[in-house]
N, CA, C and O atoms as a printed pandas DataFrame, in Angstrom:
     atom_number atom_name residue_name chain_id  residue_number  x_coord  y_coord  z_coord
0              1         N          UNK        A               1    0.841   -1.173    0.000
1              2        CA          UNK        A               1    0.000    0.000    0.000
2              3         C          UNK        A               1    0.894    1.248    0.000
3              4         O          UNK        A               1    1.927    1.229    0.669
4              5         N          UNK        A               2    0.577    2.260   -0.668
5              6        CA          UNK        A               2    1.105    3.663   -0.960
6              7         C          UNK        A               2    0.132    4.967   -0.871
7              8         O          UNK        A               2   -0.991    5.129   -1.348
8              9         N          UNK        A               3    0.817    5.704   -0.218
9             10        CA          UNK        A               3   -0.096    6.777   -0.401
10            11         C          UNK        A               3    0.508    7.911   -1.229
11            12         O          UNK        A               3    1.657    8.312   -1.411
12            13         N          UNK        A               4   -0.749    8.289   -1.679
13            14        CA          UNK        A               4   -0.588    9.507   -2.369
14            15         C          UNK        A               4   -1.617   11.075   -2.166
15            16         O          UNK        A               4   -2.611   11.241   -1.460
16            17         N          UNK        A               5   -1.015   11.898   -2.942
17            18        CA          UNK        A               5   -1.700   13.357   -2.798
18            19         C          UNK        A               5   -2.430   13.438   -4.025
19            20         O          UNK        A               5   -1.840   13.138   -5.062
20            21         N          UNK        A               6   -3.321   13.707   -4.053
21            22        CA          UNK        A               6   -4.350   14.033   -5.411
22            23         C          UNK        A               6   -4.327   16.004   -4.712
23            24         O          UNK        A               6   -4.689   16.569   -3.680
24            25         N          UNK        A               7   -3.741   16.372   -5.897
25            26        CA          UNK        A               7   -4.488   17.970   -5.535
26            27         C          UNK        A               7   -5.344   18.453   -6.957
27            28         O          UNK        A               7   -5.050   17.946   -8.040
28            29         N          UNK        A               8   -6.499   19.549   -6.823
29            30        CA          UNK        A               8   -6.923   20.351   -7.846
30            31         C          UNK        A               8   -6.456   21.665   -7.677
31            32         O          UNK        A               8   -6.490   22.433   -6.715
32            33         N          UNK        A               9   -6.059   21.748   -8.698
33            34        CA          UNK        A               9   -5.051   23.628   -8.848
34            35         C          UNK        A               9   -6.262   24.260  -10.186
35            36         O          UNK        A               9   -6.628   23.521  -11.100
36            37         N          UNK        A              10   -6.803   25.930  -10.025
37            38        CA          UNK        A              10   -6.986   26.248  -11.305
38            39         C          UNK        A              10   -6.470   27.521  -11.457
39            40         O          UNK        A              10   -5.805   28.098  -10.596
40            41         N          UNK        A              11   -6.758   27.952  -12.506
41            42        CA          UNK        A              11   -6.157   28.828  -12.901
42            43         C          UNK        A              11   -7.148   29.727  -14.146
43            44         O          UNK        A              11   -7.597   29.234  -15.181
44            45         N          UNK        A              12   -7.328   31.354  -13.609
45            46        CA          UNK        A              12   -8.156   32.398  -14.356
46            47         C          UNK        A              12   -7.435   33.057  -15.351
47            48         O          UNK        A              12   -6.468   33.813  -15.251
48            49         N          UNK        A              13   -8.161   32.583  -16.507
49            50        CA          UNK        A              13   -7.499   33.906  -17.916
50            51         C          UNK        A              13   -5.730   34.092  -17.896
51            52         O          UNK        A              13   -5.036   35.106  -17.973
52            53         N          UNK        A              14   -5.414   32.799  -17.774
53            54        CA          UNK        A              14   -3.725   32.865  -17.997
54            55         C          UNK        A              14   -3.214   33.609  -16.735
55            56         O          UNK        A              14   -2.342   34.465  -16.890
56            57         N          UNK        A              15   -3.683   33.350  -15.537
57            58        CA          UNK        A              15   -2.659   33.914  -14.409
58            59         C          UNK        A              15   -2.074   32.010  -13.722
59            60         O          UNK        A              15   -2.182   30.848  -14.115
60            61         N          UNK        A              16   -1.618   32.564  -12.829
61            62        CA          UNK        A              16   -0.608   31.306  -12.576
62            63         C          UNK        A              16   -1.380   30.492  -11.610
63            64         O          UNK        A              16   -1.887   30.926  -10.576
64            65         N          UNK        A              17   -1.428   29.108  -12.099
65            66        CA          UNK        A              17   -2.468   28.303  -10.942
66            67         C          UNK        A              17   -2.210   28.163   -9.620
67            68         O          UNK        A              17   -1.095   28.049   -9.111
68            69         N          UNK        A              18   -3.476   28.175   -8.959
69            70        CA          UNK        A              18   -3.367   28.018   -7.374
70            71         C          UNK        A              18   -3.909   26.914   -7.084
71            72         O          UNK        A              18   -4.401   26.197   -7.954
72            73         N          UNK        A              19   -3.900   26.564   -5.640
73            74        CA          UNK        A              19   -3.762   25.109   -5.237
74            75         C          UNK        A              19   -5.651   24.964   -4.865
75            76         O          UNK        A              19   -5.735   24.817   -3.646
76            77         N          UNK        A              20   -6.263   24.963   -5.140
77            78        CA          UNK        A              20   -8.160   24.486   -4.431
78            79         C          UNK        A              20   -7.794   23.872   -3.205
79            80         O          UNK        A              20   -7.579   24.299   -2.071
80            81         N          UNK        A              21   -7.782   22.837   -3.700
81            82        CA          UNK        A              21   -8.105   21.475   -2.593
82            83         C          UNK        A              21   -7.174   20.121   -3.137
83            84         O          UNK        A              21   -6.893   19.724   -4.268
84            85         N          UNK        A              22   -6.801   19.560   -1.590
85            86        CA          UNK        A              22   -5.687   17.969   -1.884
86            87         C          UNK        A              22   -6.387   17.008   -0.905
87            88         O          UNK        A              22   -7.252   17.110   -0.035
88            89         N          UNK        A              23   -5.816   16.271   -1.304
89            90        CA          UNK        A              23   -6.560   14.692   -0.812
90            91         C          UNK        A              23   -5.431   13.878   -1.018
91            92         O          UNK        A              23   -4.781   13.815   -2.061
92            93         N          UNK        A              24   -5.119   12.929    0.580
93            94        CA          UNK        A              24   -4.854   11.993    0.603
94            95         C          UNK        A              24   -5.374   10.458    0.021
95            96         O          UNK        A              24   -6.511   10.085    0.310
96            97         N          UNK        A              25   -4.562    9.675   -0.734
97            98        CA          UNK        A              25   -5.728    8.412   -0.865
98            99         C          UNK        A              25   -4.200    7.430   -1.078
99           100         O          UNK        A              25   -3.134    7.791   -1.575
100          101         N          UNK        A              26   -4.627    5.954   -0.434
101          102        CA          UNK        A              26   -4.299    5.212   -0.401
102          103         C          UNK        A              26   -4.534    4.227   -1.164
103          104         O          UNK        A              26   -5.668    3.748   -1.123
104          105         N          UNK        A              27   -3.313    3.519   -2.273
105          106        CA          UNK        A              27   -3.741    2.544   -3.096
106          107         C          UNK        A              27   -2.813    1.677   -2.726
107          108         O          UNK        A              27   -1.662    1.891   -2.346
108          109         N          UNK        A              28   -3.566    0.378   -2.906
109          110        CA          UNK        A              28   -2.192   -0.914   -2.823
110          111         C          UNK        A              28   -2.056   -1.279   -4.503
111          112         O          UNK        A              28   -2.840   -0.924   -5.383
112          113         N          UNK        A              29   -0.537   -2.279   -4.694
113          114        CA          UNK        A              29   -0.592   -2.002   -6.014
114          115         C          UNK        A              29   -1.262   -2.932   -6.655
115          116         O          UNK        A              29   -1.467   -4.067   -6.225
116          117         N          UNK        A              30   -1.735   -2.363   -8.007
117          118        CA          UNK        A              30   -2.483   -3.114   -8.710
118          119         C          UNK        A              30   -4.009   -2.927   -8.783
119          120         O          UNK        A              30   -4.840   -3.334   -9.595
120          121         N          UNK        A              31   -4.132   -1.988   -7.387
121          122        CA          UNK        A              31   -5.610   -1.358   -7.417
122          123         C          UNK        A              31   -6.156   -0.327   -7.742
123          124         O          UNK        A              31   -5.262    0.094   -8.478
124          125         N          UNK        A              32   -6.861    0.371   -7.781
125          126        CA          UNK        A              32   -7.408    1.502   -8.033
126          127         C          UNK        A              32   -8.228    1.816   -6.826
127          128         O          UNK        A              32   -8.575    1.008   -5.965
128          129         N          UNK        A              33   -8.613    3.671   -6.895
129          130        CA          UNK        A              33   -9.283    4.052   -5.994
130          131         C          UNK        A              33   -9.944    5.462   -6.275
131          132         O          UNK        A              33   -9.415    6.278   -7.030
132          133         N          UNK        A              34  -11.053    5.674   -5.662
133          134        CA          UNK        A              34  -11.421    6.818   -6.377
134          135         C          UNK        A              34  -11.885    7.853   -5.528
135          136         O          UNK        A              34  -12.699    7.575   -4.648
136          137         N          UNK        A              35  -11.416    9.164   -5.697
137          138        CA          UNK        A              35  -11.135   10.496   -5.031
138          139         C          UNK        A              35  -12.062   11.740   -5.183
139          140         O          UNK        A              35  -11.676   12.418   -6.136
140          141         N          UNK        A              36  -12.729   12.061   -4.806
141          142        CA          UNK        A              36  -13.632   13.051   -4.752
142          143         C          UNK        A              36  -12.773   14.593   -4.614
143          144         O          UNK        A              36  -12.123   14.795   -3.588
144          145         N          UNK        A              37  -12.811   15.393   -5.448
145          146        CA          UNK        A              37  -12.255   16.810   -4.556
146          147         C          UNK        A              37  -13.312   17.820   -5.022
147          148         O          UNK        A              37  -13.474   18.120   -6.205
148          149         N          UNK        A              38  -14.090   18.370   -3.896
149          150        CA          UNK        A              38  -14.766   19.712   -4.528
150          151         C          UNK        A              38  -14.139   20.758   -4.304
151          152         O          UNK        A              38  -13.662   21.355   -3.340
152          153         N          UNK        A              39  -14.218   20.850   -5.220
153          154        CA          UNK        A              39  -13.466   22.789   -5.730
154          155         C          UNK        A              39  -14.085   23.712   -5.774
155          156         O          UNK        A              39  -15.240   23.287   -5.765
156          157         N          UNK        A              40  -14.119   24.960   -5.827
157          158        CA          UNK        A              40  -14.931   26.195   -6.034
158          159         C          UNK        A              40  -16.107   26.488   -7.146
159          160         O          UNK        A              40  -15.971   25.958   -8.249
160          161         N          UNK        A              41  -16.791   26.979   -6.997
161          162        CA          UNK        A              41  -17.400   27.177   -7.963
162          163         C          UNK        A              41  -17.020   28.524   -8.842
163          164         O          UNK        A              41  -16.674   29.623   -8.408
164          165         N          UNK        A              42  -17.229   28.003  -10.522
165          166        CA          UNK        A              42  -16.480   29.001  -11.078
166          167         C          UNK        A              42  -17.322   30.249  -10.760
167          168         O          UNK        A              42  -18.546   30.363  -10.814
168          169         N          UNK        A              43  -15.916   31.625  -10.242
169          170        CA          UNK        A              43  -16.671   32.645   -9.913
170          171         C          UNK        A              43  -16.884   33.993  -10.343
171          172         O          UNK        A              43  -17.742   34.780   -9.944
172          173         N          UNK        A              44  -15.634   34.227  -11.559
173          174        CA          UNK        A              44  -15.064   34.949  -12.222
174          175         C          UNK        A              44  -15.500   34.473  -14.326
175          176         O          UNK        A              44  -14.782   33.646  -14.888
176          177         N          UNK        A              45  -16.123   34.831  -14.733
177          178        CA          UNK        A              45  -16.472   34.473  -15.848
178          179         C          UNK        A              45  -14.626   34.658  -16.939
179          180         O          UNK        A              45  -13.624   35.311  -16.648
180          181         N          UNK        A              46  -14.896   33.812  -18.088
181          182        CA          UNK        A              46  -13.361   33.987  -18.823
182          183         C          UNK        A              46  -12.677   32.517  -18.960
183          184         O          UNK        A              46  -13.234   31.457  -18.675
184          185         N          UNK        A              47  -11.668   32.637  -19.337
185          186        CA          UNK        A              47  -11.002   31.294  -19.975
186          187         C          UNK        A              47  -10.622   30.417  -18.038
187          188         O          UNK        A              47   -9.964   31.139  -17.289
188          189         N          UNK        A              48  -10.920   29.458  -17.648
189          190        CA          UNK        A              48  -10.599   28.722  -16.622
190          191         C          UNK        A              48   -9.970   27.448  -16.829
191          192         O          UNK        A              48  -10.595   26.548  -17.388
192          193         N          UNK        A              49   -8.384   27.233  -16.294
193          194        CA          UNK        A              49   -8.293   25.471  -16.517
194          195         C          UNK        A              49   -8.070   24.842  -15.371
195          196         O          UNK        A              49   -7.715   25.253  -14.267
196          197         N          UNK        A              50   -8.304   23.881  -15.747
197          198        CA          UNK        A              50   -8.349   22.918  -14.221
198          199         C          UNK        A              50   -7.285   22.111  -14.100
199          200         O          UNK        A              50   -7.384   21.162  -14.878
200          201         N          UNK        A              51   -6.058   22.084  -13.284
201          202        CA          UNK        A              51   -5.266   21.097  -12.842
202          203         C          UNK        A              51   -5.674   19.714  -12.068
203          204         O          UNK        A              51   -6.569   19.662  -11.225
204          205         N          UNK        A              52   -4.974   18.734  -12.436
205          206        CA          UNK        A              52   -4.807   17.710  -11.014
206          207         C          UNK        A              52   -3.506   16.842  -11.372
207          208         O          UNK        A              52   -2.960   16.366  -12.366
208          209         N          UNK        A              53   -3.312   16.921   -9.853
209          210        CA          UNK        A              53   -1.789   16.568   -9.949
210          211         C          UNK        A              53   -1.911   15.433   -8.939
211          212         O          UNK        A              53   -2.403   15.400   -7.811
212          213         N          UNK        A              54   -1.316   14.522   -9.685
213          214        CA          UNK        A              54   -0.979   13.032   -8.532
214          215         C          UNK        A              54    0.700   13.042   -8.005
215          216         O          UNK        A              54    1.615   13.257   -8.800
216          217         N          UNK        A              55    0.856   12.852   -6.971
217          218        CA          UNK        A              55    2.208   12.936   -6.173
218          219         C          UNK        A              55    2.220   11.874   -4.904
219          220         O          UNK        A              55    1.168   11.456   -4.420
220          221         N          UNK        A              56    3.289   11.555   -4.506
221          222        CA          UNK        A              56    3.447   10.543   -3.365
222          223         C          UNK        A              56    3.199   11.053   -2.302
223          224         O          UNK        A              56    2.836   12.189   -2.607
224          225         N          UNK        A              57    3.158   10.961   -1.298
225          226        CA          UNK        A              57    2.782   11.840    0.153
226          227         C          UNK        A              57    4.429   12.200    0.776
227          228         O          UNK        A              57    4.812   13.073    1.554
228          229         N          UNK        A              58    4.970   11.393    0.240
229          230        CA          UNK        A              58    6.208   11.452    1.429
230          231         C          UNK        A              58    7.061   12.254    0.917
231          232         O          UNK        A              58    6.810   12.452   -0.272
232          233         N          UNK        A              59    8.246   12.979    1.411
233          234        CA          UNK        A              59    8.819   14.285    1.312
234          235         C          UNK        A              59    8.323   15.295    0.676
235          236         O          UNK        A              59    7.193   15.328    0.189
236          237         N          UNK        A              60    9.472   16.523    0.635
237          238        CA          UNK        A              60    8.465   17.858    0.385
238          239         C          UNK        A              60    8.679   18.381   -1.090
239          240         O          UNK        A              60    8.001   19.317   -1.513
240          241         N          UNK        A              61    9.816   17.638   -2.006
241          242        CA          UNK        A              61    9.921   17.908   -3.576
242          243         C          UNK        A              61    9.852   16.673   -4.027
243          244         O          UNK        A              61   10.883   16.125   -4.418
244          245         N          UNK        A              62    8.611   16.006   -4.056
245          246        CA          UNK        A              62    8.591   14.436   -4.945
246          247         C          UNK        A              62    7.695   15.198   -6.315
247          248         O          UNK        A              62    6.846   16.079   -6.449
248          249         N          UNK        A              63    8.329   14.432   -7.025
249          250        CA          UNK        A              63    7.996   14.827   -8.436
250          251         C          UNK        A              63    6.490   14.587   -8.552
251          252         O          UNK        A              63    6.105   13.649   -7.854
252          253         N          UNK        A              64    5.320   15.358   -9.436
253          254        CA          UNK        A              64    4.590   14.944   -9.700
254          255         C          UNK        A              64    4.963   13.295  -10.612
255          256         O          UNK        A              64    5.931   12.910  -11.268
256          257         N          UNK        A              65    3.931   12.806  -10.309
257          258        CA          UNK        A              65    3.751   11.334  -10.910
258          259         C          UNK        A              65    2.653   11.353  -12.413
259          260         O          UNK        A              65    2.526   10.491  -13.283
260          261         N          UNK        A              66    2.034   12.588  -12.275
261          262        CA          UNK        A              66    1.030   12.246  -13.258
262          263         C          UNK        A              66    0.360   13.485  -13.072
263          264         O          UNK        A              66    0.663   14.174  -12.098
264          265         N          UNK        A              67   -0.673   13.933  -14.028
265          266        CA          UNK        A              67   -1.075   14.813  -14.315
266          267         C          UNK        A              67   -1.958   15.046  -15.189
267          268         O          UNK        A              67   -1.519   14.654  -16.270
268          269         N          UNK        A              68   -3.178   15.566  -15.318
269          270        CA          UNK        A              68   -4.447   16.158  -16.347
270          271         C          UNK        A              68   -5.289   17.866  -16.262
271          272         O          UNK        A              68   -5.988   18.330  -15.360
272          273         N          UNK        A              69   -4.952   18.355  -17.319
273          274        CA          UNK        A              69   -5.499   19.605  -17.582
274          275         C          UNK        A              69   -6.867   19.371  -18.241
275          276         O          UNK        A              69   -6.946   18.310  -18.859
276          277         N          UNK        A              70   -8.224   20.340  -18.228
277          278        CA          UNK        A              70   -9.086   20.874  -18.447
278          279         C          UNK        A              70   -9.061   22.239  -18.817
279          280         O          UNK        A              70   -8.692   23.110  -18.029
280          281         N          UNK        A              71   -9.446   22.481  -20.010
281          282        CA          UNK        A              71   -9.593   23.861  -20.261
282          283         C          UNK        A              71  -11.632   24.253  -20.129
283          284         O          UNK        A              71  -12.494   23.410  -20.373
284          285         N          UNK        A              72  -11.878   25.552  -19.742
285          286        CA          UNK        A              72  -13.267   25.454  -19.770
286          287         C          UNK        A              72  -13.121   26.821  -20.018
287          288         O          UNK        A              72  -12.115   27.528  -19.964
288          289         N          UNK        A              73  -14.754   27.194  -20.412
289          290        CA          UNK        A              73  -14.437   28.769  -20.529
290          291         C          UNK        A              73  -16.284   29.221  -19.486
291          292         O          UNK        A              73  -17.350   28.799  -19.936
292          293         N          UNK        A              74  -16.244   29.780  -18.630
293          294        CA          UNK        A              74  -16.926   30.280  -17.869
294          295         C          UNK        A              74  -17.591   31.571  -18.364
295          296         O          UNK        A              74  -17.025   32.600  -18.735
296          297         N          UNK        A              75  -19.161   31.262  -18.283
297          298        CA          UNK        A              75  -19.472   32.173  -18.941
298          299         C          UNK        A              75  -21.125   32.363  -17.713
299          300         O          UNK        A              75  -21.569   31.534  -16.918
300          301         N          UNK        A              76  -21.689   33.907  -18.074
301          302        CA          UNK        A              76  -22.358   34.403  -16.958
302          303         C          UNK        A              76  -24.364   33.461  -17.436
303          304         O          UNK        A              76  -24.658   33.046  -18.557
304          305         N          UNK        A              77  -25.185   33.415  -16.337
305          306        CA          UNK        A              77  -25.687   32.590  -16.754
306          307         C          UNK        A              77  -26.574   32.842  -17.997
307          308         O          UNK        A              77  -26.786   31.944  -18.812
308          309         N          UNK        A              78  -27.095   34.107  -18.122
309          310        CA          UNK        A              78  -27.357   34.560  -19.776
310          311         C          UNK        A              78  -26.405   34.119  -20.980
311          312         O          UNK        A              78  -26.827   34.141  -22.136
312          313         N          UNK        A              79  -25.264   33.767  -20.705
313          314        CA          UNK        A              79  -24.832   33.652  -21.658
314          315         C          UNK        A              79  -23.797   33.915  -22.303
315          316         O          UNK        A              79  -23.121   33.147  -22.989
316          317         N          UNK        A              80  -23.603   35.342  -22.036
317          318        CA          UNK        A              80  -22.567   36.391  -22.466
318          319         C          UNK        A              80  -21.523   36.855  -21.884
319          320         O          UNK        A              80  -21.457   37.743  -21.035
320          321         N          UNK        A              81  -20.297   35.932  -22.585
321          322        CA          UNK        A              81  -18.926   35.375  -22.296
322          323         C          UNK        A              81  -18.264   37.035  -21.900
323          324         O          UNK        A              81  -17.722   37.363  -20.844
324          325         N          UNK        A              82  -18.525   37.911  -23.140
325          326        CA          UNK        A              82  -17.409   39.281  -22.509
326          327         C          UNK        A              82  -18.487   40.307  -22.302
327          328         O          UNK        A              82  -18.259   41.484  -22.579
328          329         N          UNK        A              83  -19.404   40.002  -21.929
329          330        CA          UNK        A              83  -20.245   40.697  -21.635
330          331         C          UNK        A              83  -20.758   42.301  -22.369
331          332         O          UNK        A              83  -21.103   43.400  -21.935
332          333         N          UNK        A              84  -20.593   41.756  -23.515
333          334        CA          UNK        A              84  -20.858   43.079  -24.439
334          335         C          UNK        A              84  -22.324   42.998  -24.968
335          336         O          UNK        A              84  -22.812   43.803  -25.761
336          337         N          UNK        A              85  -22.558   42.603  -24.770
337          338        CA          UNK        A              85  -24.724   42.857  -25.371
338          339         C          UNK        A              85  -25.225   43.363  -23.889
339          340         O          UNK        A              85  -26.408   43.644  -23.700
C-alpha cells in the first residue's frame, strides 16, 4: 500500500495556478481508488483550466507522478462570455 496526494489547482485567464483542494488516498498495487475533490465554484467568468496533480505523500519535492489539464471557458448565466450585449 502507498499513499498519495491528489491535488486540484486552477487557474483564471492565464494567471498562474493556485492550489483548491488535496486529498490523501491510499492505493495498494495493482488497485485503483477513487477520489472526490470539490473545488470552487467558477466565480469569475473567462477562460478557466483545471489542474490535477498526482504525487506521493512522502517528502516535500517528490515529483509529480502524473497529471491532467481541463480547459473550460466560464461564462455568466445569460450567456454572455465578454459581456458586451
Amino acid at each position: 500500500m502507498s499513499k498519495y496526494s491528489v491535488c486540484l489547482l486552477e487557474s483564471y485567464n492565464g494567471k498562474d495556478p493556485h492550489s483548491v483542494v488535496c486529498q490523501s488516498a491510499t492505493v495498494g498495487n495493482g488497485s485503483t481508488t477513487t477520489v472526490t475533490l470539490n473545488g470552487t465554484n467558477a466565480s469569475e467568468t473567462g477562460k478557466r483550466t483545471l489542474y490535477f496533480r498526482l504525487r506521493p505523500t512522502f517528502g516535500s519535492d517528490v515529483p509529480i507522478i502524473d497529471s491532467r489539464t481541463i480547459n473550460q471557458t466560464v461564462i455568466t448565466k445569460g450567456g454572455d462570455y465578454d459581456q458586451d450585449a
